[in-house]
Backbone as ProteinMPNN parsed JSONL, in Angstrom:
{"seq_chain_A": "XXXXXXXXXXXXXXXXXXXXXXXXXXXXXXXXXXXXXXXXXXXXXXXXXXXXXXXXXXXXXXXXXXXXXXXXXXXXXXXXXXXXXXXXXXXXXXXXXXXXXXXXXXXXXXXXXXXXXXXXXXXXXXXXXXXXXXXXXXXXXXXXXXXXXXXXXXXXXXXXXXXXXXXXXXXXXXXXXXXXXXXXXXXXXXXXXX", "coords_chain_A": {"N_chain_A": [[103.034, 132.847, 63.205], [102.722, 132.838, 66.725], [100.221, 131.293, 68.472], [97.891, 131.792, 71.176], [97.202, 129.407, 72.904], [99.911, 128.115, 72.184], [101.698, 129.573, 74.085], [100.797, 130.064, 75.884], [100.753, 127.237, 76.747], [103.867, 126.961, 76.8], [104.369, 128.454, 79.322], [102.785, 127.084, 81.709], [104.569, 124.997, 81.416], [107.238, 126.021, 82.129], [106.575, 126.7, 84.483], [106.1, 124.484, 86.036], [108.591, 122.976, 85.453], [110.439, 125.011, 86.963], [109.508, 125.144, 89.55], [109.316, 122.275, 89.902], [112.13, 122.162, 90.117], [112.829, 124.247, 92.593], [111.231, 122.415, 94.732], [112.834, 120.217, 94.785], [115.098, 121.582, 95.74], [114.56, 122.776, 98.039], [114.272, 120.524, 99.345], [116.053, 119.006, 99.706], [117.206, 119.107, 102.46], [116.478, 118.007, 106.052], [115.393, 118.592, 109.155], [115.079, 117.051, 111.966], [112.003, 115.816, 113.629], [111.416, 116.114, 117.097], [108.907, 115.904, 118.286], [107.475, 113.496, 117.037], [109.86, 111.621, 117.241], [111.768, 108.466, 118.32], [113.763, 107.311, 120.883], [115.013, 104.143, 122.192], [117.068, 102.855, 124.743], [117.885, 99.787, 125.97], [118.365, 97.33, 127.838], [120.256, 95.403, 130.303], [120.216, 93.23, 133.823], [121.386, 92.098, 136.941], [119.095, 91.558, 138.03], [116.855, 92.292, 136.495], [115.692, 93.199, 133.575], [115.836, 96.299, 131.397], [114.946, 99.856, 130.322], [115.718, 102.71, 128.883], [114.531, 106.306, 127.677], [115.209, 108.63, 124.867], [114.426, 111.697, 125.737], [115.124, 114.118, 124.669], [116.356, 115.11, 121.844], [118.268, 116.238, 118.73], [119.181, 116.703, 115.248], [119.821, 116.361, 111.769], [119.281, 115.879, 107.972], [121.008, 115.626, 105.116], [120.891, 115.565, 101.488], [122.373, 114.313, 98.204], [121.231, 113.245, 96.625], [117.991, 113.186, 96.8], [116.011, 111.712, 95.472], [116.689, 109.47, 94.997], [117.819, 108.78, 97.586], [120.316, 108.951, 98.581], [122.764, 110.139, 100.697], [124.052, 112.954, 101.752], [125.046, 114.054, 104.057], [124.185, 113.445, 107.557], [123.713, 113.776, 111.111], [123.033, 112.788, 114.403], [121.832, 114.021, 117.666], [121.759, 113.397, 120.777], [120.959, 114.724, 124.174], [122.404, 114.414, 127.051], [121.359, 113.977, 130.123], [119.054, 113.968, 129.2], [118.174, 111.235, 129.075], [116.165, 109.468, 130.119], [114.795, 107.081, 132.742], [112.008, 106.853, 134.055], [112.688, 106.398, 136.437], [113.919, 107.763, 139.432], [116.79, 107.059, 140.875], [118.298, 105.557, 139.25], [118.226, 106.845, 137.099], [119.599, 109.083, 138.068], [122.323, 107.345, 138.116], [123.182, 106.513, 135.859], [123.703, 109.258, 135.041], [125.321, 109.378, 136.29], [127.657, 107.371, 135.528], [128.138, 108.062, 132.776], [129.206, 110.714, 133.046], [128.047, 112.944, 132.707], [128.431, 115.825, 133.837], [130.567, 116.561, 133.071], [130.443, 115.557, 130.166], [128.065, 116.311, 127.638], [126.706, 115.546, 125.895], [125.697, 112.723, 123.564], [126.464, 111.601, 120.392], [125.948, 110.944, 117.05], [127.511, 110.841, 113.977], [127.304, 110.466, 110.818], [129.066, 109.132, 107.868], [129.51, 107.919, 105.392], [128.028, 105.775, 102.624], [127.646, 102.448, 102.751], [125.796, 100.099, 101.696], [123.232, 100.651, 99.67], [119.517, 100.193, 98.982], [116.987, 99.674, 97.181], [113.88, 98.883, 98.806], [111.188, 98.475, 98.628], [108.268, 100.589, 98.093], [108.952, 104.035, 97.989], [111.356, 102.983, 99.996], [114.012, 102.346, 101.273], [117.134, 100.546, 102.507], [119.539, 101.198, 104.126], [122.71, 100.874, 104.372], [125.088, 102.045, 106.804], [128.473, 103.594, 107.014], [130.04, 105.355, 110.037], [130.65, 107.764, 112.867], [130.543, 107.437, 116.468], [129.852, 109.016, 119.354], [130.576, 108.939, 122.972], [130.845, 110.262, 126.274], [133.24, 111.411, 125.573], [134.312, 109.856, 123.731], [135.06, 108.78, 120.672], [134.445, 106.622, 118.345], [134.232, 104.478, 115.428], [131.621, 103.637, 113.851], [129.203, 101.025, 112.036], [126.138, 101.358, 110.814], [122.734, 100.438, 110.453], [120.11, 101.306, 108.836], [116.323, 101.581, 107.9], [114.964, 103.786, 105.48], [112.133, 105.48, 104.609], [110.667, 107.508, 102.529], [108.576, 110.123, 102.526], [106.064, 112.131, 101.837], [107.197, 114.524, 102.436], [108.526, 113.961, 104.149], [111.215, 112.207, 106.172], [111.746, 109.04, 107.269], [113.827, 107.059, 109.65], [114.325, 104.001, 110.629], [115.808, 101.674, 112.8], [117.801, 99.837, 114.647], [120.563, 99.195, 116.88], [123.123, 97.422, 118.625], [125.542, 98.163, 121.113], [128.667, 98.021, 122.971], [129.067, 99.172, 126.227], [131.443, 99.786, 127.513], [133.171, 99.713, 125.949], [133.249, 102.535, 125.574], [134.26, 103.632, 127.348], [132.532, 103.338, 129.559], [131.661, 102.072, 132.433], [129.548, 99.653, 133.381], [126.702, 100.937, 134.905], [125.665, 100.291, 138.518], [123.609, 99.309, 141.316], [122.469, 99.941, 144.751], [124.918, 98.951, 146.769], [126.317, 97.762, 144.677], [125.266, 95.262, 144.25], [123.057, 94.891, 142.358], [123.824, 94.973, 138.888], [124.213, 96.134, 135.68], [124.467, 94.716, 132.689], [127.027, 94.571, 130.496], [126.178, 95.271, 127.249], [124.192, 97.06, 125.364], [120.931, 97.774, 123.746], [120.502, 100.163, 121.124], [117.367, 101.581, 119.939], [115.981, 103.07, 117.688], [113.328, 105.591, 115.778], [113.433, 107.772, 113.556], [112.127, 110.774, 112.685], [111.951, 112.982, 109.995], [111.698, 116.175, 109.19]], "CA_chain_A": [[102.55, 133.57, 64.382], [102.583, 132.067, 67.758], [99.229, 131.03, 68.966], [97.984, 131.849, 72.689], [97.563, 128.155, 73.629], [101.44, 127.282, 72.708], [102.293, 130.597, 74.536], [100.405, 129.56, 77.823], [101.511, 125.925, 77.193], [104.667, 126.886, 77.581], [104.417, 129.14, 80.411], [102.827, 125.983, 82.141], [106.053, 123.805, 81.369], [108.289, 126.413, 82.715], [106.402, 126.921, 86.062], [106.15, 123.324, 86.411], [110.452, 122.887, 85.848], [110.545, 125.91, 88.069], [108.578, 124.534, 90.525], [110.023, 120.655, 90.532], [113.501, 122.399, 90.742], [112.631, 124.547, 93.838], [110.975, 121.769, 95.344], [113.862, 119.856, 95.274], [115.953, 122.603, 96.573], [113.735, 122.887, 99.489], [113.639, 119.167, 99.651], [117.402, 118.305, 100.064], [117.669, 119.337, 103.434], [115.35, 117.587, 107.041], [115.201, 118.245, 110.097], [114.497, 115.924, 112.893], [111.08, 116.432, 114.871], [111.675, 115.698, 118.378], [108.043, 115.037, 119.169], [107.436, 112.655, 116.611], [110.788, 110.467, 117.167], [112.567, 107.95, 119.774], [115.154, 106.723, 121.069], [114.998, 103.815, 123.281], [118.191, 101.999, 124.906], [117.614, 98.739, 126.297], [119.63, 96.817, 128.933], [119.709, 94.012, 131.103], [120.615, 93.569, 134.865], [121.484, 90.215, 137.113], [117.707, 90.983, 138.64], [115.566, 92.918, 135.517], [115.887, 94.316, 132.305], [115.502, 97.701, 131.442], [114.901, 100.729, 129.456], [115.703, 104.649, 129.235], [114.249, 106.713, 126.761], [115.944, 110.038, 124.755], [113.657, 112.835, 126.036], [115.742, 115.551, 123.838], [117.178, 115.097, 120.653], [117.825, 116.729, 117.552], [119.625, 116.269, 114.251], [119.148, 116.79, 110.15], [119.889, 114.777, 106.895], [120.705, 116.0, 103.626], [120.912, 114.706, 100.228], [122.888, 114.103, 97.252], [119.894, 112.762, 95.628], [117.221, 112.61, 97.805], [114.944, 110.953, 95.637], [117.287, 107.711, 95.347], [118.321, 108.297, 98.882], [122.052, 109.808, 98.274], [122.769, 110.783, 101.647], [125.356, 113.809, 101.976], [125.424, 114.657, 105.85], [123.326, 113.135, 108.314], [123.568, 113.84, 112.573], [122.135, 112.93, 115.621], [122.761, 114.67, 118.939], [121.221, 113.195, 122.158], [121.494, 115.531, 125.436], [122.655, 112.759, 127.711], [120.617, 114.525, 131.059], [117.362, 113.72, 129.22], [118.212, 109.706, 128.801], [114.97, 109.358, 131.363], [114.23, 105.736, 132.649], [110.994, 107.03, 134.966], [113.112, 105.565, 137.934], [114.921, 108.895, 139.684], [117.324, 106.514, 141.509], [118.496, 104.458, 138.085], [118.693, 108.34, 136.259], [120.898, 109.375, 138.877], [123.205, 106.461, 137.952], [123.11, 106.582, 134.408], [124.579, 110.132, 134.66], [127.486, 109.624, 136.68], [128.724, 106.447, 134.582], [128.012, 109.018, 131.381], [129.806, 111.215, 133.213], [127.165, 114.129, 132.082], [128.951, 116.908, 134.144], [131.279, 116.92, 131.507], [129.58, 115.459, 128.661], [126.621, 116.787, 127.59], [126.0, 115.065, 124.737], [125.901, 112.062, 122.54], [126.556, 111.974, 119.357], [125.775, 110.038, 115.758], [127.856, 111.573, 112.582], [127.225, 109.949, 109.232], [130.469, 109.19, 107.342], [129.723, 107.383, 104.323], [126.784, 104.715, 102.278], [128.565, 101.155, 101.897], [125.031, 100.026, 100.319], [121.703, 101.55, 99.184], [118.738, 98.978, 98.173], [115.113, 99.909, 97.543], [113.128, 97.392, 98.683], [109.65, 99.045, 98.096], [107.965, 101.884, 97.313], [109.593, 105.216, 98.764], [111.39, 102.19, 100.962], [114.905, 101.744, 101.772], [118.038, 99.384, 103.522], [120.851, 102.099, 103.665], [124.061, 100.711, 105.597], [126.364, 103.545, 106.591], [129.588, 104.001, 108.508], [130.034, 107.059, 110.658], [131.825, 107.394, 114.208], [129.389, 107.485, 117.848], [130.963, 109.606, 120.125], [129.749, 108.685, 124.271], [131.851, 109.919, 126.849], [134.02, 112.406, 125.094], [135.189, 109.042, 123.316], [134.451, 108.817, 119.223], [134.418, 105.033, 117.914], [133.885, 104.179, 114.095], [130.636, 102.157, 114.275], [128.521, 100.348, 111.219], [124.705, 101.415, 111.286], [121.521, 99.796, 109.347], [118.63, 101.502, 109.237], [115.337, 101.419, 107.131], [114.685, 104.717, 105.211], [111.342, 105.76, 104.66], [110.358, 109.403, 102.003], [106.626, 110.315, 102.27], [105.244, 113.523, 101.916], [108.29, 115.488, 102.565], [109.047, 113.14, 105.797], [112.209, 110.965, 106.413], [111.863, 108.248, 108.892], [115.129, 106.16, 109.853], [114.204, 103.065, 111.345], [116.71, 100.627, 112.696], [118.845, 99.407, 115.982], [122.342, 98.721, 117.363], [123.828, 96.856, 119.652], [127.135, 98.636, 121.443], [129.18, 97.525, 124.514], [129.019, 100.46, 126.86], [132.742, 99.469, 128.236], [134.141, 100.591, 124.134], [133.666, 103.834, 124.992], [134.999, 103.982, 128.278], [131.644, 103.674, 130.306], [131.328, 101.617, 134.007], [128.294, 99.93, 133.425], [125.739, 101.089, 136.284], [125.211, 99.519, 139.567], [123.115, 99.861, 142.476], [122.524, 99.233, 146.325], [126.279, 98.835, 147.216], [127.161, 96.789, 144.177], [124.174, 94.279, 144.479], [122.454, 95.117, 140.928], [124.854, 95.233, 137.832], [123.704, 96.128, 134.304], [125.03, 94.277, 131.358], [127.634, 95.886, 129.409], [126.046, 95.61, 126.159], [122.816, 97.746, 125.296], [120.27, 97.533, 122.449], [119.674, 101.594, 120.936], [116.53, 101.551, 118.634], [115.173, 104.418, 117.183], [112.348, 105.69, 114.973], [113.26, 108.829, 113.316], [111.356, 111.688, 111.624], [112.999, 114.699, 109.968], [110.832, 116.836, 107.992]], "C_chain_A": [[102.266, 132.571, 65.504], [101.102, 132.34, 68.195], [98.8, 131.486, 70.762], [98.026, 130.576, 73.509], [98.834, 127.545, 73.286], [102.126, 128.503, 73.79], [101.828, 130.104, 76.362], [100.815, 127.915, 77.762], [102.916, 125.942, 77.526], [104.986, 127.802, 78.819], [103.919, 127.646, 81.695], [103.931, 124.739, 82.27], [106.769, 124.702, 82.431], [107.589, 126.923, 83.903], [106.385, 125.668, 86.406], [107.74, 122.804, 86.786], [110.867, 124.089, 87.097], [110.304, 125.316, 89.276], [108.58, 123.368, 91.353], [111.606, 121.583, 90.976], [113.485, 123.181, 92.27], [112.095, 123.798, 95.015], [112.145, 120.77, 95.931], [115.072, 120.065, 96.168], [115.958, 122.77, 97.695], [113.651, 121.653, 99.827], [114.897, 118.292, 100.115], [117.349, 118.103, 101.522], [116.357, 118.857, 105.081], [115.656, 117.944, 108.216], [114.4, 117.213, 111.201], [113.559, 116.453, 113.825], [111.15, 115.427, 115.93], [110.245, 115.412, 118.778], [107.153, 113.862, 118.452], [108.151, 110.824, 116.196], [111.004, 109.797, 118.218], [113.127, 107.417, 119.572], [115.304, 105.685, 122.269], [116.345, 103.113, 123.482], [117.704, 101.17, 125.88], [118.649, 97.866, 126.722], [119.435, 95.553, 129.851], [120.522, 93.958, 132.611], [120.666, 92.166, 135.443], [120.107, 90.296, 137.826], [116.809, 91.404, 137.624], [115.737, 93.082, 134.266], [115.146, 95.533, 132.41], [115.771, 98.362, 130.667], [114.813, 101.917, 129.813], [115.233, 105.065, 127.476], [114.8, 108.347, 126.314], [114.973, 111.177, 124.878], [113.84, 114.086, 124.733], [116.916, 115.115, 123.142], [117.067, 115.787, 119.71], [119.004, 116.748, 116.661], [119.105, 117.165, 112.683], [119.984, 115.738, 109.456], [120.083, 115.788, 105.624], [121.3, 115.366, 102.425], [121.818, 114.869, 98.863], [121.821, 114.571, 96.152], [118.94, 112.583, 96.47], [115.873, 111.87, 97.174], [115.421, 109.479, 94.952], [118.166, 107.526, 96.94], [119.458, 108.28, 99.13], [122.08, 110.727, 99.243], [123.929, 111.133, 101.488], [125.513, 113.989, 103.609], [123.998, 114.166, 106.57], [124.149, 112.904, 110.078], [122.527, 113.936, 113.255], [122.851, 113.684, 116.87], [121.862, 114.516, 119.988], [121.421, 114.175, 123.467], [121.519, 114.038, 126.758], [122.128, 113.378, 129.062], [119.392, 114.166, 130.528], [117.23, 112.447, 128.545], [117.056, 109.699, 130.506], [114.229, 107.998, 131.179], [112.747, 105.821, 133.722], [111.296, 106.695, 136.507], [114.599, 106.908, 137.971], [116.352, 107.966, 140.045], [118.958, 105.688, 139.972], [119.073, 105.845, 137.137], [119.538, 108.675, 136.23], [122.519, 108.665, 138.581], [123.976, 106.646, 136.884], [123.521, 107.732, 134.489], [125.401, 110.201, 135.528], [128.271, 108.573, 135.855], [128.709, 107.601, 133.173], [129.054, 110.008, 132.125], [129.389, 112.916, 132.751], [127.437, 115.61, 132.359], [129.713, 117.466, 133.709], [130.64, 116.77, 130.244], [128.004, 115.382, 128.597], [126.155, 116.036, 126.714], [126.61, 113.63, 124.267], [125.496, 112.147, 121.335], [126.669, 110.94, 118.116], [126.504, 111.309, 114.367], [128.062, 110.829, 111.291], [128.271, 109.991, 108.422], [130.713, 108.712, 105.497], [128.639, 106.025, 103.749], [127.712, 103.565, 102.37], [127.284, 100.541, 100.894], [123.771, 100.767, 100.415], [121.321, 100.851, 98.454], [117.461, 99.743, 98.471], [114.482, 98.686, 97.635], [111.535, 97.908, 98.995], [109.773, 100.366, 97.805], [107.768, 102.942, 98.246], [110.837, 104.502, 99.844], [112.823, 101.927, 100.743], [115.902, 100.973, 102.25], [119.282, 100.319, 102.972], [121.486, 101.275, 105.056], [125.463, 101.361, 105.37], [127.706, 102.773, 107.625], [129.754, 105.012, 108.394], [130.822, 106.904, 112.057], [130.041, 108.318, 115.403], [130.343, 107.983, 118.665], [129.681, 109.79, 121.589], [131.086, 108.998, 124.998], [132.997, 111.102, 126.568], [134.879, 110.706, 124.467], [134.565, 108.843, 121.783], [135.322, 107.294, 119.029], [133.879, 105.447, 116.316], [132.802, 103.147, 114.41], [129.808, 102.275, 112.555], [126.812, 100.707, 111.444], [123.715, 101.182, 109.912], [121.01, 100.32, 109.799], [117.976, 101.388, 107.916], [115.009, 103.264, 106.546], [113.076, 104.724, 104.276], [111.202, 107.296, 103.691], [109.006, 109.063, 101.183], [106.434, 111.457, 102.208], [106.185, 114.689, 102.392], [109.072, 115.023, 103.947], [110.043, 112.407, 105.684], [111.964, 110.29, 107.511], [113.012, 107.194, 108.367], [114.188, 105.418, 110.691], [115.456, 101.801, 111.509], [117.283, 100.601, 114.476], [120.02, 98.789, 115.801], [123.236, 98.395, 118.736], [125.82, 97.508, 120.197], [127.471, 98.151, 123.031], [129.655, 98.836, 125.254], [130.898, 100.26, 127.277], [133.624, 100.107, 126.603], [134.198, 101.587, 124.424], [133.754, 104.415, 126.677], [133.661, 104.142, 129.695], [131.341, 102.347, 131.287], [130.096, 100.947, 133.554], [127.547, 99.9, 134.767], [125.939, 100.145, 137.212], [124.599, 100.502, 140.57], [122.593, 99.513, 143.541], [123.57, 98.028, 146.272], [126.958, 97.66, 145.937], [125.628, 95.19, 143.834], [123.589, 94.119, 142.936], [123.337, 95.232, 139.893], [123.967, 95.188, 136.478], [124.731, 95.381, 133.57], [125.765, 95.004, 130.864], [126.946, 95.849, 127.974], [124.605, 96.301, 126.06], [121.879, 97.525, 123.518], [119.831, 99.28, 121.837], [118.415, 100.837, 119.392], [115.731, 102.482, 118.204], [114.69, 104.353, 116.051], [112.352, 107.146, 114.895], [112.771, 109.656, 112.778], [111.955, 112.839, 111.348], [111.797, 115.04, 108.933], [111.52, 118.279, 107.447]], "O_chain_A": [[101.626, 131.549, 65.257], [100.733, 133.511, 68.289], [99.755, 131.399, 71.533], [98.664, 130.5, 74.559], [99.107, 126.507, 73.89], [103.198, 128.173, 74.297], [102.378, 129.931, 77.45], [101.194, 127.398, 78.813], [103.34, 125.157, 78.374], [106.144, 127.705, 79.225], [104.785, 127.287, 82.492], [103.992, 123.819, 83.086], [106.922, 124.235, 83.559], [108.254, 127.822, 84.417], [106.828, 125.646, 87.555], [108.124, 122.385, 87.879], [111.612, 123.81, 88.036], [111.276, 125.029, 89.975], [108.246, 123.156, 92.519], [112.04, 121.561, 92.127], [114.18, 122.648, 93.135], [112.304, 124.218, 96.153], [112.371, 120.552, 97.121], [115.737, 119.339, 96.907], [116.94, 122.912, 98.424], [112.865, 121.473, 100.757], [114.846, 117.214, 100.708], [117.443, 116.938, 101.91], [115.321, 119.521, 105.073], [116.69, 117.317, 108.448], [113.258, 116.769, 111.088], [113.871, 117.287, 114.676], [110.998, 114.214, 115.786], [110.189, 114.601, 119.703], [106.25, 113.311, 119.081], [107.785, 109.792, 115.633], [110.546, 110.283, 119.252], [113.361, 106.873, 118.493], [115.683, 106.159, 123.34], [116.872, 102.722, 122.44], [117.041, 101.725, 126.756], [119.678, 97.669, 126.076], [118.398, 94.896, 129.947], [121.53, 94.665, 132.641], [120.212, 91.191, 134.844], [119.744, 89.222, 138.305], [115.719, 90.852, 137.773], [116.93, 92.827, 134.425], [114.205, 95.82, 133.15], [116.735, 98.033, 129.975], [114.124, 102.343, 130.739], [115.469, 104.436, 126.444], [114.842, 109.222, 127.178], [114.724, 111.649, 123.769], [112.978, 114.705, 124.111], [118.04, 114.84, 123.56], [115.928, 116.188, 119.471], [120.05, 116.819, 117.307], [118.372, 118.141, 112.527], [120.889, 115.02, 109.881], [119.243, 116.632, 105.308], [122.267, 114.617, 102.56], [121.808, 116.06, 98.553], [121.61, 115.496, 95.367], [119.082, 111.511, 97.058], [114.919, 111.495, 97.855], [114.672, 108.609, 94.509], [118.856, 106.587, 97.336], [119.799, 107.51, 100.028], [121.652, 111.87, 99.083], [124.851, 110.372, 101.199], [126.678, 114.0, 104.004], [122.893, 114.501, 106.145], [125.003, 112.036, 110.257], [121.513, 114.622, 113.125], [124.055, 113.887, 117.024], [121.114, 115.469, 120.205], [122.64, 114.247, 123.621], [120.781, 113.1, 127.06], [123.228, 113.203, 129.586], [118.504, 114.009, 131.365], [116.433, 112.313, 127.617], [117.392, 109.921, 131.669], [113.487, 107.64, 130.265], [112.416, 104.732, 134.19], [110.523, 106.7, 137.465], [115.592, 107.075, 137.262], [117.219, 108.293, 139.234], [120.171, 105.503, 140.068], [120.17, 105.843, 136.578], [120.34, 108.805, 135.305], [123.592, 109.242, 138.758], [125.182, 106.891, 136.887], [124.285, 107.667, 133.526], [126.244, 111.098, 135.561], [129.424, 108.825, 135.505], [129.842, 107.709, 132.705], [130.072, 109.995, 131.432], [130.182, 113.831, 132.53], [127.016, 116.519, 131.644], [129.823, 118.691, 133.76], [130.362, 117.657, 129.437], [127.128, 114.744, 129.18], [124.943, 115.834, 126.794], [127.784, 113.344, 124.502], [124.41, 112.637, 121.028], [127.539, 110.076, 118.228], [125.978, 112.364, 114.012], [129.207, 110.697, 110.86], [128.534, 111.159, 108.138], [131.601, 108.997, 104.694], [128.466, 105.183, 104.63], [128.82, 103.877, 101.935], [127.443, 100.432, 99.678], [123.482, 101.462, 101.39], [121.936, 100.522, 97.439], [117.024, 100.241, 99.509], [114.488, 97.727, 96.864], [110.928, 97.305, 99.88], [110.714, 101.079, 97.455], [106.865, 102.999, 99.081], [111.367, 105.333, 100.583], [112.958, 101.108, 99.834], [115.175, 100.138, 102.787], [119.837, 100.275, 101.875], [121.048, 101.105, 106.194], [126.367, 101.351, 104.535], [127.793, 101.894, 108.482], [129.743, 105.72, 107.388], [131.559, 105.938, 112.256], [129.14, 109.136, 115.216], [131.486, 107.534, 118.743], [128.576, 110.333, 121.573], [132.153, 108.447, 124.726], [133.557, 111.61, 127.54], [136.034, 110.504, 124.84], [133.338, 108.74, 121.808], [136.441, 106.98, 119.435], [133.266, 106.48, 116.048], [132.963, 102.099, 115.036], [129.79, 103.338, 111.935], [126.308, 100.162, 112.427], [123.875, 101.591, 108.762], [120.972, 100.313, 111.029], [118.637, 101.164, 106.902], [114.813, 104.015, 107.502], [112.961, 103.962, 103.316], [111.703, 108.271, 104.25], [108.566, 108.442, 100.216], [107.106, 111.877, 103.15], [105.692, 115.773, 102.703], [109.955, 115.608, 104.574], [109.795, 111.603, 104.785], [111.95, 110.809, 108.627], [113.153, 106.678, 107.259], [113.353, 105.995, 111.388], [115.912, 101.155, 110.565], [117.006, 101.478, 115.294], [120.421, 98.071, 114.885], [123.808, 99.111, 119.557], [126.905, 97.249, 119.677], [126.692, 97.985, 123.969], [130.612, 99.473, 124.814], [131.385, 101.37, 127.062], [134.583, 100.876, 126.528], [135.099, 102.194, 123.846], [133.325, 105.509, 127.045], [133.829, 104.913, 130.64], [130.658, 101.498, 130.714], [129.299, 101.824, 133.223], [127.72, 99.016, 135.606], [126.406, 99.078, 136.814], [124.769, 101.707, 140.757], [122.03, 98.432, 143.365], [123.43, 96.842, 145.971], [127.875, 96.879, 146.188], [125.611, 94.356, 142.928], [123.78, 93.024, 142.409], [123.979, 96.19, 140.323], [123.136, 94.304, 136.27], [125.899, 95.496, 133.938], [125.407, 96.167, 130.672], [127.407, 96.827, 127.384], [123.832, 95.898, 126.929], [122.365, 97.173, 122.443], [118.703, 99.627, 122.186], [118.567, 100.074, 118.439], [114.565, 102.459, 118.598], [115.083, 103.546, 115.209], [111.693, 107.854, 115.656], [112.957, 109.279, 111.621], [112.42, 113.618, 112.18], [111.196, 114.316, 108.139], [110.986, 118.913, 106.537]]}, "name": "protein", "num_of_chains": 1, "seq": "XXXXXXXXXXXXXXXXXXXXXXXXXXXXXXXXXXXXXXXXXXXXXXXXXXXXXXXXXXXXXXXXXXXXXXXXXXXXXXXXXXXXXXXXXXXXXXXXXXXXXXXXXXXXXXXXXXXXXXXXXXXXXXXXXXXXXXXXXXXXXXXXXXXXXXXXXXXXXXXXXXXXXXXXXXXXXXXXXXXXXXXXXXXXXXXXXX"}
């Protein structure tokens, strides 16, 4: 005769497997919170350096495995109108070399791991390739970031150096030619998807 404490012990097992498996289920998939992330790009000029920041972004990740960090699909999607350097003049600029009247967007699409290292605890060093598309122009580019899984949170941390001229982009100038930005830029972002 079965007892009532193996009868509720296993009712306790099987809400617990229930329970990890639905969690997981619910756990594959992140979105990116826009007022917890950024995106800065970083530049240089023959009189200053300088920085614009991504106002409006949004993205998701999802997982293979998400608790060794077996990324299946991961995008970003910048609105290239809300790259905002606090300087109207410099804004203005920055969307006619983007060319924003056509392209609305930039774009990050996740293609594939080359490695995956934990180097602490919940902690990360994924290096992907995926293709960056600026411009209406898509490039194959290499990206490191730091992965981060806390409390149901992903944070990407990492930066990348690209030469604005790869993907078909003028870099800025202003008052008649006088000011010239650098072609190469620094992006560094600090992402959160929950």
């Amino acid at each position: 005769m079965t007892s009532y404490k193996t009868i509720n012990g296993l009712k306790v097992l099987l809400l617990t497997v229930l329970f990890s498996f639905s969690f997981l289920a619910i756990g594959q998939n992140f979105t990116l919170n826009q007022s917890d992330s950024s995106l800065k790009i970083f530049g240089t000029s023959n009189v200053h350096d300088w920085e614009i920041n991504a106002d409006e972004q949004k993205g998701s990740i999802s997982f293979k495995d998400a608790a060794n960090a077996e990324i299946s699909k991961l995008e970003i999607i910048i609105t290239a109108e809300a790259l905002k350097s606090g300087k109207n003049g410099m804004d203005k600029n920055t969307y006619k070399a983007l060319n924003t009247k056509t392209y609305k967007q930039i774009k990050y699409v996740y293609g594939s791991t080359t490695s995956n290292e934990k180097i602490g605890d919940n902690l990360y060093k994924i290096n992907t390739q995926g293709e960056l598309t600026i411009c209406g122009v898509t490039k194959p580019i290499s990206l490191s970031f730091n992965m981060t899984t806390n409390n149901n949170i992903i944070n990407l941390k990492g930066e990348k150096k690209i030469k604005m001229t790869d993907y078909n982009v003028e870099p800025p100038t202003a008052l008649l030619g006088t000011i010239k930005t650098g072609d190469e830029v620094n992006i560094v972002f600090d992402t959160k998807l929950k």
